[in-house]
N, C-alpha and C positions, 0 to 999 in steps of 0.2 A: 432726539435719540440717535443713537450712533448707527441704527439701521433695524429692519424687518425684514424678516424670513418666512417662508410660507414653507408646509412640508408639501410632499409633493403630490398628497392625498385631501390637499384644501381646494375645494374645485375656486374656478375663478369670481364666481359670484358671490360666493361663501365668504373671500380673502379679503369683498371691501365691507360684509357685515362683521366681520370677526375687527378688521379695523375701526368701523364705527361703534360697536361696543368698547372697545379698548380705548377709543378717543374718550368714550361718555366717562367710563370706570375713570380715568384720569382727570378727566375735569372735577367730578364727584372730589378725589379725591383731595383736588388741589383747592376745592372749597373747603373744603372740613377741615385741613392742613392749616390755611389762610398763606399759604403761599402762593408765588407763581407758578402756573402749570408747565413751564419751562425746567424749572427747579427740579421736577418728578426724574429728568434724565438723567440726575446725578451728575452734572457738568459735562453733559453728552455721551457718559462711557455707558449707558446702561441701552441696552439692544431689547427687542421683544421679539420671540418666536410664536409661530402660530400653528399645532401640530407638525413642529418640523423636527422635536428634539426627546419627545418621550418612548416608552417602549409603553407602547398602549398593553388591552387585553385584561382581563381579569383582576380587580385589586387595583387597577394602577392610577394614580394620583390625576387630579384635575389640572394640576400644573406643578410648576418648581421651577426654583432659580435655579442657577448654574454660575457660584462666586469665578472656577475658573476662566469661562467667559463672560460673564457679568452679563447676562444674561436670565428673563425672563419667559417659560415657554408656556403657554397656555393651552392644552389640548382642545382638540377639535372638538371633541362631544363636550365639555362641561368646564371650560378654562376660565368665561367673561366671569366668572363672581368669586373668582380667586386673585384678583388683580392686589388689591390693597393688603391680603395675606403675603404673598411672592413679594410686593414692591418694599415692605419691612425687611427683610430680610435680605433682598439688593441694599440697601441701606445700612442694613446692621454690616453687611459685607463692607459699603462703603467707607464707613471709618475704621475699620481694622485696616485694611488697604492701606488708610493714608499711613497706616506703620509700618509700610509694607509686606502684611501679613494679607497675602492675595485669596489665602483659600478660608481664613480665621472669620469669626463673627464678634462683635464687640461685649453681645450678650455674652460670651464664652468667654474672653479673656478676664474680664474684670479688669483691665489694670490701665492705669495713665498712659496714654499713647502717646508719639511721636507726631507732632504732625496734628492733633486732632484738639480742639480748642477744652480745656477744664471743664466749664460745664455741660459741653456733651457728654465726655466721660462719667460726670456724675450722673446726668439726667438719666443713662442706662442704669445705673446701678441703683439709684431708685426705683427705677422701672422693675428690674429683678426683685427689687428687694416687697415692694409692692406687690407683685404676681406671689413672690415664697409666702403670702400671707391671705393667700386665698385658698379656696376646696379645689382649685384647678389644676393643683399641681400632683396633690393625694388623688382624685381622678385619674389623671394625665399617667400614675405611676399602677395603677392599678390598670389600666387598659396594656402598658406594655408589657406587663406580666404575662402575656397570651403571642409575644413578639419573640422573636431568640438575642432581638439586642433594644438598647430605648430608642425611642423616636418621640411618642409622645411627649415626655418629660423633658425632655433635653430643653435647657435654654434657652436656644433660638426658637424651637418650636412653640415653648411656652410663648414668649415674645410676639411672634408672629400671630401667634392666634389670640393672644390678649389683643394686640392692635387691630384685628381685624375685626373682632367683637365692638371694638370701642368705634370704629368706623360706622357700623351696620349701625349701632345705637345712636347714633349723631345723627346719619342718612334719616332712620326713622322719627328721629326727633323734629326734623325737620318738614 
């Protein structure tokens, strides 16, 4: 990983159990993957924060990437069981990237990249096309109706939380 950030409200005891869950959420993940757990760094550009990068308080999210900096933040109170949620979406980031689209998600664009090899391209848009054919997306749209823009629905979000369903279900399978 290209580095870790502690906010400055992670007391120090805290910063090496926040790392020893983030090490496990990683291995976890790099099992179920059948990759290398080296691999999860995205060729070293992908960074993790550890309550250093959200605007905590009321409603506010358990963690979120950050494709400007390619970045991963995990809050303090409730971040370790969003790893494999955030690390899709560093990901989906990662190949739009390789088109040089820094801030784009690959679920988003839909289209043949620069840079990024055929069948990944495709394997998203089966991905999409698989998700548009479930109840999760008529859910997903009916929860943002209580929103003043979407969140729920949006693409990446669907993505992210379809992969992070299919993680938990692997974990418990096993």
């Amino acid at each position: 990983f290209r580095g870790v950030q502690f906010g400055n409200y992670v007391e120090g005891d805290r910063r090496q159990q926040d790392l020893n869950q983030a090490y496990d959420a990683l291995m976890d993940l790099a099992g179920i993957l059948d990759v290398p757990p080296k691999a999860l760094s995205l060729n070293g550009e992908l960074g993790l924060a550890f309550g250093a990068r959200g605007k905590g308080g009321k409603g506010a999210g358990s963690a979120h990437y950050e494709p400007k900096e390619v970045v991963i933040n995990l809050t303090k109170g409730s971040g370790a069981g969003a790893m494999a949620h955030e690390w899709f979406h560093a990901v989906d980031n990662y190949f739009s990237r390789r088109d040089g689209k820094k801030l784009d998600f690959l679920t988003i664009t839909k289209r043949a990249q620069e840079g990024v090899r055929p069948e990944v391209v495709e394997a998203f848009k089966n991905l999409m096309s698989a998700i548009a054919s479930t109840d999760v997306v008529k859910r997903s749209a009916i929860i943002d109706r209580t929103r003043s823009s979407a969140y729920w629905s949006t693409p990446h979000e669907l993505a992210a939380r379809s992969f992070e369903a299919n993680i938990i279900a692997k974990l418990q399978d096993q």
